[in-house]
C-alpha positions as a printed NumPy array, in Angstrom:
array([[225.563, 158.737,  94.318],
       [222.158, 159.06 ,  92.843],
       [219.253, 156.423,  93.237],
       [217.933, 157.032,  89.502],
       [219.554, 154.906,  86.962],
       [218.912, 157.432,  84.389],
       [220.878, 160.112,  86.637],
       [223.492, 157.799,  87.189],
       [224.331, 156.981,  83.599],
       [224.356, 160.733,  82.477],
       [226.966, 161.238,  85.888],
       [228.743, 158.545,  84.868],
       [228.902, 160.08 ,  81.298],
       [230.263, 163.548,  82.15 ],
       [233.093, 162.025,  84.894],
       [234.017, 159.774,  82.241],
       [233.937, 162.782,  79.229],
       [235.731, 164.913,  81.702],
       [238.957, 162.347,  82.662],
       [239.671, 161.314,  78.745],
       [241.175, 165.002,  78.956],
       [243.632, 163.742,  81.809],
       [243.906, 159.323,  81.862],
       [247.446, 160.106,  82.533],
       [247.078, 161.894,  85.717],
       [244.405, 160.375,  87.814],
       [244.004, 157.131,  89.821],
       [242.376, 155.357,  87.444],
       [242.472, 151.808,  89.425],
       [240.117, 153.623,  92.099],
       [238.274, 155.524,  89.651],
       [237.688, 151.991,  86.974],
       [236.419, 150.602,  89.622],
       [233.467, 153.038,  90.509],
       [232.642, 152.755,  86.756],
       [232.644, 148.867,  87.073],
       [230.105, 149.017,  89.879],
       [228.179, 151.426,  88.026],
       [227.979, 148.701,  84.894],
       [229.508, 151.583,  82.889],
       [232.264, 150.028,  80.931],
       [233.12 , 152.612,  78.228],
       [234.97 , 154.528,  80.758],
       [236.264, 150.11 ,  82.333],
       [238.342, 150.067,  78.749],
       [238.948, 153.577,  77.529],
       [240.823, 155.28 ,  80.276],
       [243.345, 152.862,  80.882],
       [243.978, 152.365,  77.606],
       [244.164, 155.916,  76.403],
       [247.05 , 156.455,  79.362],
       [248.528, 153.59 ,  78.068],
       [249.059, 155.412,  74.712],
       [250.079, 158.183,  76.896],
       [252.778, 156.864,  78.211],
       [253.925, 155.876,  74.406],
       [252.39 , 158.619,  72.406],
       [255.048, 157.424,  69.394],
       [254.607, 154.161,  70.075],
       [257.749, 153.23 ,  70.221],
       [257.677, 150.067,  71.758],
       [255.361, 148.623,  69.555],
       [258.065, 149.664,  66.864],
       [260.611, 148.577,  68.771],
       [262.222, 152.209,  68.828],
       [262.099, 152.867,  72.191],
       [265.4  , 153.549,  74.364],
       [265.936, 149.887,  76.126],
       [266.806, 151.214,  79.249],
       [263.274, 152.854,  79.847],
       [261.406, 149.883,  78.078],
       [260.692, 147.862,  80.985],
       [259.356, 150.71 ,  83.057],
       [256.914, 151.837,  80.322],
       [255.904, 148.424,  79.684],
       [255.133, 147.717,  83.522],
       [253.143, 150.95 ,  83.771],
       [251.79 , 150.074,  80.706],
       [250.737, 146.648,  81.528],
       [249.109, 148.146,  85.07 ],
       [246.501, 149.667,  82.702],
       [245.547, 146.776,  80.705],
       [245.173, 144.768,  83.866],
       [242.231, 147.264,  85.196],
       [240.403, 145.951,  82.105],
       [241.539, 142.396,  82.706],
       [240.269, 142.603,  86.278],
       [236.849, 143.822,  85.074],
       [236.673, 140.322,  82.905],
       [237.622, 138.594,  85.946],
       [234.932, 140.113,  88.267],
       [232.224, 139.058,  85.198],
       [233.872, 135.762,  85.454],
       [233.185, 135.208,  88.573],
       [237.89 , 135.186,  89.327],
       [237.935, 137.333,  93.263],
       [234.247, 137.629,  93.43 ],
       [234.409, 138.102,  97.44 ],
       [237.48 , 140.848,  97.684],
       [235.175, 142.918,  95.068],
       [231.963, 141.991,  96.3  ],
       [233.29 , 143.5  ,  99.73 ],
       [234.24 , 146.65 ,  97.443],
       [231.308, 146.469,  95.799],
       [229.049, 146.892,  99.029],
       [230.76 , 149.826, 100.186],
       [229.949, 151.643,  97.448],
       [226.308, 150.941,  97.955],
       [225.691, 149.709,  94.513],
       [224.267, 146.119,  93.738],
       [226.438, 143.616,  92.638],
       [224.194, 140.55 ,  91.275],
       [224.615, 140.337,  88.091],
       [222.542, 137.368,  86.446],
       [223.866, 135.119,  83.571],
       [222.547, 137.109,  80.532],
       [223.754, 140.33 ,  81.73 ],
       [226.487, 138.986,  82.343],
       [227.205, 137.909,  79.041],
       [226.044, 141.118,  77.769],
       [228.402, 143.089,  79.724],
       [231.667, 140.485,  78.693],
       [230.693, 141.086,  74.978],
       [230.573, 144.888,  75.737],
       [234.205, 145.213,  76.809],
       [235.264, 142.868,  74.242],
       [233.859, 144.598,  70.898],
       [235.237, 147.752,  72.933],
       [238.681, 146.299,  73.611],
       [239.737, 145.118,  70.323],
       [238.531, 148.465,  68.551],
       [241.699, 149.928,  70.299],
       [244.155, 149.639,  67.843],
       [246.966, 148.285,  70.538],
       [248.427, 144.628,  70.138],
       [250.073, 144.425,  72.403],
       [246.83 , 144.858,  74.675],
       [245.093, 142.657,  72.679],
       [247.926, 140.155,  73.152],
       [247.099, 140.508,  77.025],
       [243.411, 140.278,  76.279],
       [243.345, 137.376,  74.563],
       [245.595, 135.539,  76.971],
       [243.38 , 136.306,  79.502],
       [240.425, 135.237,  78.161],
       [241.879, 131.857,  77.6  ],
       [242.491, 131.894,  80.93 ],
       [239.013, 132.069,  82.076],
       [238.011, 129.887,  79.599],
       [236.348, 132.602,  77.441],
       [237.246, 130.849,  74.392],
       [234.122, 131.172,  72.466],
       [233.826, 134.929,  73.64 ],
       [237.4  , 135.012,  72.306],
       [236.585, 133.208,  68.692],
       [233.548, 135.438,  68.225],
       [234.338, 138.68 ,  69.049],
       [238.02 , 138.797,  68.631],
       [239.911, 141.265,  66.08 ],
       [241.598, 140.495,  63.46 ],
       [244.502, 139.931,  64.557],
       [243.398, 137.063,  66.568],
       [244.521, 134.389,  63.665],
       [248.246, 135.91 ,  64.135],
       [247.758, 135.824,  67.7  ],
       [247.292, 132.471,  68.171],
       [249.626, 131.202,  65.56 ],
       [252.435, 132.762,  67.212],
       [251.614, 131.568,  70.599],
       [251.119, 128.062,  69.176],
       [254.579, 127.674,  67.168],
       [256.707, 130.08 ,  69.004],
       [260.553, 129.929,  67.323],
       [258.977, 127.714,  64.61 ],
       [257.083, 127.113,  61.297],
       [254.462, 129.753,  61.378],
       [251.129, 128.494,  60.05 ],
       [249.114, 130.561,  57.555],
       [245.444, 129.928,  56.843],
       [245.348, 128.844,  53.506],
       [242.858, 131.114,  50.953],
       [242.491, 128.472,  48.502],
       [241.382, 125.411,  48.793],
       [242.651, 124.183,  45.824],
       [246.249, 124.696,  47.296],
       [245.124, 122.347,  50.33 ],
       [246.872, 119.295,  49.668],
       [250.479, 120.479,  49.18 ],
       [249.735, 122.557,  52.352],
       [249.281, 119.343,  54.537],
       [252.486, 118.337,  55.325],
       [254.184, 117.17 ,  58.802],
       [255.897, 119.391,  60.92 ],
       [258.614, 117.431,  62.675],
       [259.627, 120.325,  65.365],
       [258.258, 119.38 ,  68.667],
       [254.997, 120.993,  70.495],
       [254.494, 121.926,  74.037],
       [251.084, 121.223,  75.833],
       [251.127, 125.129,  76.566],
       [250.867, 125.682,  73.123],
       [248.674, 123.121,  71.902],
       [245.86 , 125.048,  73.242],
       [246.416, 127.771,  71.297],
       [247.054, 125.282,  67.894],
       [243.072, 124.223,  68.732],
       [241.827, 127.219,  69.068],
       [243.499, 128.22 ,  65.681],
       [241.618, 125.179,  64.313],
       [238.431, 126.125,  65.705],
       [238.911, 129.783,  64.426],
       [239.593, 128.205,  60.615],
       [236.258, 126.205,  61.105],
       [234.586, 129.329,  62.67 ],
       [236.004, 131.412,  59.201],
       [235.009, 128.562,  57.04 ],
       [238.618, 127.766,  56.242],
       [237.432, 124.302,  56.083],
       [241.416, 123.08 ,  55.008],
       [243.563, 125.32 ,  56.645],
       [241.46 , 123.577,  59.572],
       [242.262, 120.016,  58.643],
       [245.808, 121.039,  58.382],
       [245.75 , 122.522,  61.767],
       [243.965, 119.527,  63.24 ],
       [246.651, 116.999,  61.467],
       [249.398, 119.307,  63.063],
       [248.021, 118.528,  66.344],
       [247.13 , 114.485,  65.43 ],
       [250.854, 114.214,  64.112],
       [252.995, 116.778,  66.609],
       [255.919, 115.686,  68.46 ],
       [256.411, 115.793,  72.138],
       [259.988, 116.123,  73.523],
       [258.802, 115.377,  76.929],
       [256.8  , 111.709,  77.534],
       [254.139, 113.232,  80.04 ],
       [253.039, 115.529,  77.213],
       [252.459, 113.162,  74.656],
       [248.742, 113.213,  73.221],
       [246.68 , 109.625,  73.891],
       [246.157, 108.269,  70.8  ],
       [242.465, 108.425,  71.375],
       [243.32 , 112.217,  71.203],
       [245.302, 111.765,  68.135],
       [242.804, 109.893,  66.623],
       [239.945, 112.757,  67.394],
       [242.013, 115.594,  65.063],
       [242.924, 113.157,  62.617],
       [238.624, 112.771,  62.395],
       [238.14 , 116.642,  62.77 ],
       [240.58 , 117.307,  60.268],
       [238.606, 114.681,  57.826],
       [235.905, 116.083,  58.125],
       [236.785, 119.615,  57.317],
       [238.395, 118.599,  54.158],
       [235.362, 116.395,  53.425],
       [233.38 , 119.743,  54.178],
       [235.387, 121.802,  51.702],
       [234.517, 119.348,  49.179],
       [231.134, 119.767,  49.877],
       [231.529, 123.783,  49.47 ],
       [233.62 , 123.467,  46.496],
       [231.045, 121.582,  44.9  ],
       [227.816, 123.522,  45.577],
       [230.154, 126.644,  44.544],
       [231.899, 125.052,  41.703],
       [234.799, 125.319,  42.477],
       [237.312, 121.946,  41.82 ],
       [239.313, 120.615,  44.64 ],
       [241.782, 118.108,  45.1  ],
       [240.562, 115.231,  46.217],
       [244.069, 114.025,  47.111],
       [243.557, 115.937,  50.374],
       [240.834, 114.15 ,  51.437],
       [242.218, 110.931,  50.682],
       [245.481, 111.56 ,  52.476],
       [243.961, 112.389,  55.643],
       [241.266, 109.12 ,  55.495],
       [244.595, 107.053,  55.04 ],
       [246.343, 108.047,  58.01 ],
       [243.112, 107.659,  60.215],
       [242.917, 104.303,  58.466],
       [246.884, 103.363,  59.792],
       [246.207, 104.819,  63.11 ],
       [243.323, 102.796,  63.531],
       [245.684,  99.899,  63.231],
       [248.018, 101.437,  65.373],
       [245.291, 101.481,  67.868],
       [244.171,  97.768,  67.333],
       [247.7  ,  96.745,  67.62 ],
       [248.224,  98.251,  70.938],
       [245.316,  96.683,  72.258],
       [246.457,  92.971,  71.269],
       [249.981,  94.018,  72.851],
       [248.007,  94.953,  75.975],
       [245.844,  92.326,  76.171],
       [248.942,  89.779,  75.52 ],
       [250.607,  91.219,  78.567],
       [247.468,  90.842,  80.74 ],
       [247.393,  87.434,  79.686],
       [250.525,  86.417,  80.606],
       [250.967,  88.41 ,  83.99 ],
       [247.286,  86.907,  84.796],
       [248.669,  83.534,  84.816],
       [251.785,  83.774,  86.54 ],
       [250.317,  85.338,  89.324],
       [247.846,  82.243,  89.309],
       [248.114,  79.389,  91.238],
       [247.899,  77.028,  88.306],
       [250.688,  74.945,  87.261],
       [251.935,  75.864,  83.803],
       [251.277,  72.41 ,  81.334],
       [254.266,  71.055,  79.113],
       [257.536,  69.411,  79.834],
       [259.371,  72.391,  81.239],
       [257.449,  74.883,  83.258],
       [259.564,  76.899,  84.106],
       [261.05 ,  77.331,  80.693],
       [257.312,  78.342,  79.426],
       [257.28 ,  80.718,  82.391],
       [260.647,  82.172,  81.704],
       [259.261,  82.595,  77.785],
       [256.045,  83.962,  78.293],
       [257.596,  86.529,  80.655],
       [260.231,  87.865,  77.756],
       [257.408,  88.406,  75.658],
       [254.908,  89.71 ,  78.39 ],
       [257.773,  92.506,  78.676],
       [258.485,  92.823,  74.912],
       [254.765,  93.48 ,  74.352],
       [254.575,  95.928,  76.986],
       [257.154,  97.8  ,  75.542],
       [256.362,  98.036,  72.412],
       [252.891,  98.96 ,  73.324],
       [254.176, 101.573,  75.347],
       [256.088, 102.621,  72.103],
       [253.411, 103.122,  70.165],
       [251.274, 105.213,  72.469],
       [254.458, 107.799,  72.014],
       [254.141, 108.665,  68.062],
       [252.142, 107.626,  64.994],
       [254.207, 105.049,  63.378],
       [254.029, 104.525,  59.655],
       [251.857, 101.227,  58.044],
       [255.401,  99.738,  57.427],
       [256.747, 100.264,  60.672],
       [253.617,  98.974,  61.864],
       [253.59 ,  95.414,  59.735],
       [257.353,  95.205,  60.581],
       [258.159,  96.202,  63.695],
       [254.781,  95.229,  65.764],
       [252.46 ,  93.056,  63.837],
       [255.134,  90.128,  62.486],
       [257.238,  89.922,  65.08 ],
       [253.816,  89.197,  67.68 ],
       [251.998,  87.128,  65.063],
       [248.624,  89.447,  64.866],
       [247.873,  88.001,  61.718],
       [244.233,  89.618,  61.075],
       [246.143,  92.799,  61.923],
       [248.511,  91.8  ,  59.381],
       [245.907,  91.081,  56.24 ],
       [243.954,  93.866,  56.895],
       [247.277,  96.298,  56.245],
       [248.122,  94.482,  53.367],
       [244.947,  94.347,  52.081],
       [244.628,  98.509,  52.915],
       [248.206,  98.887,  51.331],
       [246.831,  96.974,  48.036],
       [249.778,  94.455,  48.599],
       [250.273,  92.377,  45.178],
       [253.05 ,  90.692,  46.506],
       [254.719,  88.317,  44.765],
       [253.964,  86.209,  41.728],
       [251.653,  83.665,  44.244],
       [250.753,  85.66 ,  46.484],
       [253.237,  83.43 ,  48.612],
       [253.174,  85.849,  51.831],
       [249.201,  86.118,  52.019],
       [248.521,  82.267,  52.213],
       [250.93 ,  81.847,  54.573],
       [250.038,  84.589,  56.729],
       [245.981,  82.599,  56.271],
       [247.744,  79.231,  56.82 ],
       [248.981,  80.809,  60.456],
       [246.1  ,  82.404,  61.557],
       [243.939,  79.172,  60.319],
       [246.27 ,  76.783,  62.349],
       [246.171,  79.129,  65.198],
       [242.309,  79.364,  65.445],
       [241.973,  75.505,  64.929],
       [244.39 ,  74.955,  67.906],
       [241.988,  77.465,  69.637],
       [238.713,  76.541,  69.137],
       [238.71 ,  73.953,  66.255],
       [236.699,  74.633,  62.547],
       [234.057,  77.35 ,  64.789],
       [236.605,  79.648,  65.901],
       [238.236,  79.011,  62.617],
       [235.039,  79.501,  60.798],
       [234.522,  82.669,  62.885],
       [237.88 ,  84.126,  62.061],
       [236.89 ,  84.004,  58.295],
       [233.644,  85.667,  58.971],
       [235.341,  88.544,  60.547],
       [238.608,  89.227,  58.999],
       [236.814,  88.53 ,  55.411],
       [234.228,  90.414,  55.998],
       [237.039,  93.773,  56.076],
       [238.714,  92.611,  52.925],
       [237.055,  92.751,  49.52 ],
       [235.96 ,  89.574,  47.843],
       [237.306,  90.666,  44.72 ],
       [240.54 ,  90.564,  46.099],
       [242.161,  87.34 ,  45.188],
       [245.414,  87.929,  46.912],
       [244.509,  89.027,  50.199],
       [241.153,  86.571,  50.299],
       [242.598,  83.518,  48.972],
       [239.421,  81.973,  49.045],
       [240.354,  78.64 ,  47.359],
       [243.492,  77.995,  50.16 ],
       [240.967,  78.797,  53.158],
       [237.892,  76.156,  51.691],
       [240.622,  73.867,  51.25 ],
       [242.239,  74.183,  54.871],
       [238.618,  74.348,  56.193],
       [237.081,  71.787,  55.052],
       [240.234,  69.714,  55.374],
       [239.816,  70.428,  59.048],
       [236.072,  69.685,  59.079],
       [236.639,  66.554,  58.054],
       [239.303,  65.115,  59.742],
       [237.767,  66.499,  63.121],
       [234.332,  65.208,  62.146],
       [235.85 ,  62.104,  61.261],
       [237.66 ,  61.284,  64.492],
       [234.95 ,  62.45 ,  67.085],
       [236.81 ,  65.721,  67.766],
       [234.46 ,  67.983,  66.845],
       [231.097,  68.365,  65.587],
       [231.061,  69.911,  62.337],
       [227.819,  70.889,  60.247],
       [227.411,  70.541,  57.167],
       [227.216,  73.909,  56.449],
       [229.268,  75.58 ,  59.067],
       [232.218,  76.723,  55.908],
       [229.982,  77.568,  53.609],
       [228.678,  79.446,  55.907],
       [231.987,  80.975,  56.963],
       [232.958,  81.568,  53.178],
       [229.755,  83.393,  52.32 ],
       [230.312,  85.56 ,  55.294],
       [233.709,  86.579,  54.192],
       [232.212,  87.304,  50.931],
       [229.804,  89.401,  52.469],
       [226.841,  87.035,  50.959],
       [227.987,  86.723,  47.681],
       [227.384,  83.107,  46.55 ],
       [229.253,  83.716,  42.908],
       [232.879,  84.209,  44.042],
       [232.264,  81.269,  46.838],
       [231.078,  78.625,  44.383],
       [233.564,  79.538,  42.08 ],
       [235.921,  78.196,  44.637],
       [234.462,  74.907,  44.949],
       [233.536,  74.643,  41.758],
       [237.413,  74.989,  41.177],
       [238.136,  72.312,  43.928],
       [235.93 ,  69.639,  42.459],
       [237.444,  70.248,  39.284],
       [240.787,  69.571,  40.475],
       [241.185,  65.911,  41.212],
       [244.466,  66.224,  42.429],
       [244.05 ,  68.764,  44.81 ],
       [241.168,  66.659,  45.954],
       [241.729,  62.982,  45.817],
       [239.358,  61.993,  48.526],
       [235.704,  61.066,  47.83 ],
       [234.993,  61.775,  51.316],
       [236.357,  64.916,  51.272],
       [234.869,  65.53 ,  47.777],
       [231.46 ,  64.289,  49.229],
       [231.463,  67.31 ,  51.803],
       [232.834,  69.839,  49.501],
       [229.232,  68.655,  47.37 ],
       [227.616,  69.299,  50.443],
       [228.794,  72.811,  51.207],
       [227.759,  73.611,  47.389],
       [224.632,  72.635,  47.816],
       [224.044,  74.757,  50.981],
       [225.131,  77.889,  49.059],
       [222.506,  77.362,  46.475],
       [219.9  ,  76.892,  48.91 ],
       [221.072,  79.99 ,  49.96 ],
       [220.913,  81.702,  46.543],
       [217.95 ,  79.536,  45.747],
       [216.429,  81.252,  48.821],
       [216.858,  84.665,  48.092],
       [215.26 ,  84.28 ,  44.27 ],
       [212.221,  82.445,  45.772],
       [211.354,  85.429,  48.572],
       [212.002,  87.964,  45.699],
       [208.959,  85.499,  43.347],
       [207.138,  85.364,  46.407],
       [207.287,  89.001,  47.853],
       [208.511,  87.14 ,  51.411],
       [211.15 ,  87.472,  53.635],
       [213.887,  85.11 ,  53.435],
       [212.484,  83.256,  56.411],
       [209.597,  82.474,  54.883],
       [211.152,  81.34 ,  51.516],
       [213.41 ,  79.14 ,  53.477],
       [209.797,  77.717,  55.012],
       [208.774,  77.196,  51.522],
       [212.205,  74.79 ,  50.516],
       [211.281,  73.447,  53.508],
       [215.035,  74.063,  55.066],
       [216.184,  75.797,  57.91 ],
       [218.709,  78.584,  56.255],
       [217.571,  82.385,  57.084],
       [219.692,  84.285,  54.271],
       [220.64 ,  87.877,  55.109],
       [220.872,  89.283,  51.86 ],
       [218.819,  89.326,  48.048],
       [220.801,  88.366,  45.506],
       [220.449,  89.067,  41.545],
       [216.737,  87.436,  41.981],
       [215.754,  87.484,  38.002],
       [214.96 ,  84.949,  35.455],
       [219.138,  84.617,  35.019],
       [219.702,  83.541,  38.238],
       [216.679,  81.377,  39.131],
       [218.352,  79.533,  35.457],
       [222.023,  79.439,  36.63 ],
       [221.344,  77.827,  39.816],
       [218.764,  75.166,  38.343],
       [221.34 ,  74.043,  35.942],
       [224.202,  74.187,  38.781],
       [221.698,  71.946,  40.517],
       [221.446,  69.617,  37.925],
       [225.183,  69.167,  36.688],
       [226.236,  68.911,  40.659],
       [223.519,  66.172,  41.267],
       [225.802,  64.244,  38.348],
       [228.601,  64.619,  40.037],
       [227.329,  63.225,  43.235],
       [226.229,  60.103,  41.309],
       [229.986,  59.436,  40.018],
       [231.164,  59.333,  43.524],
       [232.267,  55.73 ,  43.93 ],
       [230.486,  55.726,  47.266],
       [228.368,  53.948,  49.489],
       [224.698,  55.191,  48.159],
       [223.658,  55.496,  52.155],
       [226.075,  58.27 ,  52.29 ],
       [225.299,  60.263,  48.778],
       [221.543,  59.795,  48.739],
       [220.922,  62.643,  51.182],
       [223.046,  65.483,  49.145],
       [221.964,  63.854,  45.9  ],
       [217.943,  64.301,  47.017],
       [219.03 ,  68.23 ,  48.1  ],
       [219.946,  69.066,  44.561],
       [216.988,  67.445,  43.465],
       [214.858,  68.619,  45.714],
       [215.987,  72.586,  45.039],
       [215.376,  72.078,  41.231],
       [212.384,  71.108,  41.416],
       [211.284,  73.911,  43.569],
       [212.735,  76.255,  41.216],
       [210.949,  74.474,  38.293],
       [207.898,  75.119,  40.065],
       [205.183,  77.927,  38.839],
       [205.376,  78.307,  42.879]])
């Protein structure tokens, strides 16, 4: 063999020009390989596949012409030839490195190949490969690269047949999926396919996806991605997490987000109905998600404390034990159930979030679904009632108070049916009182204010609406105790609002506007702060400090809220 490279490429050159006149008769698995140690892989790819078209000069087989009882021996031989090629990749790959390292030596030639020749040489037999017009080859080729987890070698410099390729392989014996040309067509396209998918071919569905994103088929990605969020397993072991599930329901929002993007720069309309589809089921999935957590957790619970030592309170042990077990087992169950399939926002409200009482779970679905419900909005408050009582029994008014905070702050303010805002004051400040009253708890003045501004997301309006409502109402509110502390929360929620119009006259922060009315209130968000609302809450001020004065009270107990009112007026009155 000679030393010079130059030498050796122009030997290399002839042997090779010299045995496309006879593939068919020589050993080419000895001969491939010389060329492989020599780096020259023109001759790798070539000869074996121009004997494989030998041995089916009419191509019959890929017609499906060919006489069956010779079809397996042709294929076999045929399939020998591909592999020399496949066994080149492998060698690159790093797949047998000793056996043909040992080969490798005793031809004398070096072996080390580093990482960008590497590549180099992997690309080289690629764009080679696929020029052959064979698919059946291909077919072997691209399995193989999959194999050895040449998947971006495979999306890059495959043929173009590739998107056939790995449709088949991914829904073998079922719906075949078709990249869709026109975005515009995208929604109708994204429908669920209810025929089950194996693991082996789910790989195949992602790469398919990744090709579409690759192409810039930003929907006929999304679709592919829902396929995968949304396909059925007949076999428990192979069923996606829903953390997976939940990752190509977000892929495929994102493409169809994407194509909206392109469709706009380009002009060209599409349906936003796509894009909305997909954000909804992420949306119920995310529920799905939440409520298998709070069925988990549930189950902890109650397995933590039987395995305890502690004695369990109430007049029958043993019946609470026997109870808490049942549903220890029921949650279980049904969290294992929904880790199977996506379940739909009714199933989920039925079947999982009623019957275990996860009543944020609950208003946030209803409150997704736009739920009018009935006439008065009957269902809502009672589902708020629930998960009121329940909080009190927890923690008193400051878990309650931090229940409204959260679950209010998901819902929107504007919503009167699924924020009932006047039935949770009322049961709030209810509570407030009575447990303030009675030593229970220590309740500040301001703690549902607070709570109701939170849920509003800072929006004083819509809260003192409410209590503006309440004090209007004397039957709903026949105690002057309980209409003293109603006065009380009002007034905190203009200091609030007051706040935010002084630091905007000021050019503060809200801390140092609070410093300035001399409270302690830090408000996290600017209201309207204009001449309007610096008016509105001065004369708010004024008619509430009236209404403190008709309060047939002891003056010990008013004096303090009446002076607040007074106290913010005049600060507002002030040039400042």
């Amino acid at each position: 063999m000679a030393n010079n490279p130059d030498e050796r490429d122009i030997l290399a050159r002839d042997a090779f020009n010299l045995l496309t006149k006879i593939p068919e008769s020589a050993d080419l698995s000895a001969i491939c390989k010389r060329f492989e140690n020599l780096r020259f892989y023109e001759a790798v790819v070539r000869l074996p596949l121009q004997k494989a078209q030998a041995l089916d000069s009419n191509a019959d087989i890929t017609n499906g012409q060919i006489d069956p009882r010779h079809h397996d021996t042709i294929m076999l031989q045929r399939e020998q030839c591909y592999e020399i090629v496949m066994n080149a990749l492998r060698t690159l790959k790093g797949v047998g490195h000793s056996r043909m390292q040992s080969a490798d030596k005793s031809s004398g030639v070096a072996t080390a190949v580093d990482p960008a020749s590497r590549t180099k040489y992997i690309k080289q037999i690629l764009q080679l490969s696929v020029q052959w017009p064979d698919t059946v080859f291909h077919e072997h080729l691209y399995k193989t690269l999959i194999e050895l987890g040449l998947e971006n070698e495979l999306l890059e410099y495959g043929g173009s047949d590739l998107a056939s390729f790995l449709q088949s392989a991914g829904r073998k014996h079922q719906e075949e999926v078709r990249a869709v040309s026109s975005v515009t067509s995208g929604a109708a396209k994204l429908h669920d396919l209810s025929a089950p998918i194996l693991t082996s071919q789910t790989k195949y569905l992602e790469l398919l996806a990744r090709y579409y994103v690759r192409k810039g088929e930003r929907i006929a990605a999304a679709r592919m991605f829902l396929i995968l969020a949304e396909r059925q397993c007949s076999n428990s072991e192979e069923v996606p997490t829903l953390d997976k599930r939940y990752e190509y329901l977000r892929d495929a929002v994102l493409q169809a987000k994407s194509a909206g993007i392109e469709a706009d720069s380009s002009r060209k309309p599409i349906d936003s109905s796509t894009v909305d589809l997909l954000e909804g089921k992420l949306t119920v999935l995310r529920f799905q998600m939440q409520i298998k957590q709070e069925l988990e957790l549930m189950t902890a619970r109650v397995e933590n404390i039987s395995s305890s030592s502690e004695s369990p309170s109430g007049l029958f042990p043993r019946d609470n034990i026997l109870a808490d077990a049942e549903a220890a087992k029921a949650a279980k169950d049904k969290a294992k159930e929904l880790s199977l399939n996506l379940k739909s926002i009714t199933q989920l409200y039925n079947d999982y979030a009623v019957p275990f009482e996860l009543w944020e779970v609950c208003l946030e679905m209803l409150s997704f679904a736009n739920y009018s419900g009935d006439a008065d909005s009957k269902i809502l408050r009672e589902i708020w009632a629930r998960l009121l009582d329940e909080a009190l029994t927890k923690g008193g008014v400051a878990e309650a108070c931090s229940v409204v905070k959260r679950v209010g702050s998901k819902l929107d303010p504007a919503d009167g049916a699924c924020l009932p805002l006047d039935i949770i004051c009322l049961h709030l400040e209810k509570a407030a009182l009575d447990r303030l009253s009675s030593g229970e708890e220590l309740v500040g003045d301001d703690d549902v204010a607070r709570a109701l501004l939170g849920a509003c997301k800072g929006l004083p309006e819509p809260v003192l609406a409410v209590y503006d409502q309440l004090l209007l109402n004397g039957a709903i509110i026949p105690s002057l105790n309980l209409k003293l502390r109603l006065l009380r929360s009002v007034l905190a929620i203009l200091r609030e609002w007051g706040i935010s119009v002084i630091a905007h006259r000021l050019g503060t922060t809200s801390t140092g506007a609070s410093i300035f009315l001399d409270g302690t209130f830090s408000l996290n968000q600017t209201g309207t702060a204009n001449q309007g609302a610096r008016d509105k809450i001065i004369s708010l001020a004024n008619r509430y400090m009236t209404e403190v004065r008709r309060l047939n009270l002891p003056q010990n107990q008013t004096e303090n809220v009446y002076r607040g009112f007074r106290e913010l007026e005049e600060k507002l009155l002030s040039p400042y």
